[in-house]
Steps between C-alpha positions, in 0.01 A plus 500: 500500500520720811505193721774365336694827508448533870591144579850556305517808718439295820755295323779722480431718829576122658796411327672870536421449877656125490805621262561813772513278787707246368749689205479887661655574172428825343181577306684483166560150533223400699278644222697320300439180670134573462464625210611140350245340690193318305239672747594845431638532138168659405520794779691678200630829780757252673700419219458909418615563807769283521617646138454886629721384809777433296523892433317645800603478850164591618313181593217699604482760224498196197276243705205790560577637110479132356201405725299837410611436127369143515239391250374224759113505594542585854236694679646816624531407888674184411726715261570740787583180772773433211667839452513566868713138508802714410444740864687200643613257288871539502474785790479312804632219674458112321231412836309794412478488144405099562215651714354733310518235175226267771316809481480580150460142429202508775378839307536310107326198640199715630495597146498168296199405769326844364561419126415141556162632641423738227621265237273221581227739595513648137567204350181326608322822351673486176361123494195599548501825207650192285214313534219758526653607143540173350137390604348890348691396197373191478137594557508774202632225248261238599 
């Protein structure tokens, strides 16, 4: 589940980047844009920030209140690359805020590659618990 969740990340990090360099509209819209997208309907705190934007001027205030609040299994460094998105996004200049999206998208790739790791790591062991179990179950009734 976690691997999934960070590849929609990776997902959207790439598209915001491609949507600022080619639209540089604001981030209403270009959440918005996003927030339609197949890939990243099930990151739930763009379309709540998008909603809170409607009301709030503070781009940085709702995306690091709506990331925080988010019910999403992300480890806490990964959760703290997100809510320190909103130091820039929609503070600095469109080349910079492309940059910075490489580097976060450099920085969510390094950790699907982690969670890939530990998924197949534990998922080998829970294989193995599976069939130690099965087999001591299977001794005791025959």
């Amino acid at each position: 589940k976690r691997v999934s969740l960070l590849e929609e990340t990776v997902s959207f990090i790439v598209n915001l980047r491609l949507e600022l360099q080619f639209r540089a509209d604001n981030l209403y819209s270009l959440l918005s844009s996003l927030s339609a997208l197949a890939s990243c309907r099930s990151l739930g705190f763009i379309t709540e920030s998008k909603e809170k934007l409607k009301t709030d001027d503070s781009f940085s205030s709702v995306w690091r209140e709506t990331v925080k609040g988010s019910a999403l299994p992300y480890k806490a460094d990964e959760k703290e690359k997100l809510i320190s998105m909103a130091d820039f996004l929609g503070t600095s200049d469109k080349e910079t805020q492309s940059e910075l999206l490489n580097l976060y998208e450099e920085y969510f790739m390094m950790f699907l590659k982690k969670a890939e790791i530990e998924n197949e790591k534990y998922s080998k062991l829970c294989v193995m618990l599976g069939f130690v179990s099965g087999m001591g179950v299977f001794i005791m009734v025959v």
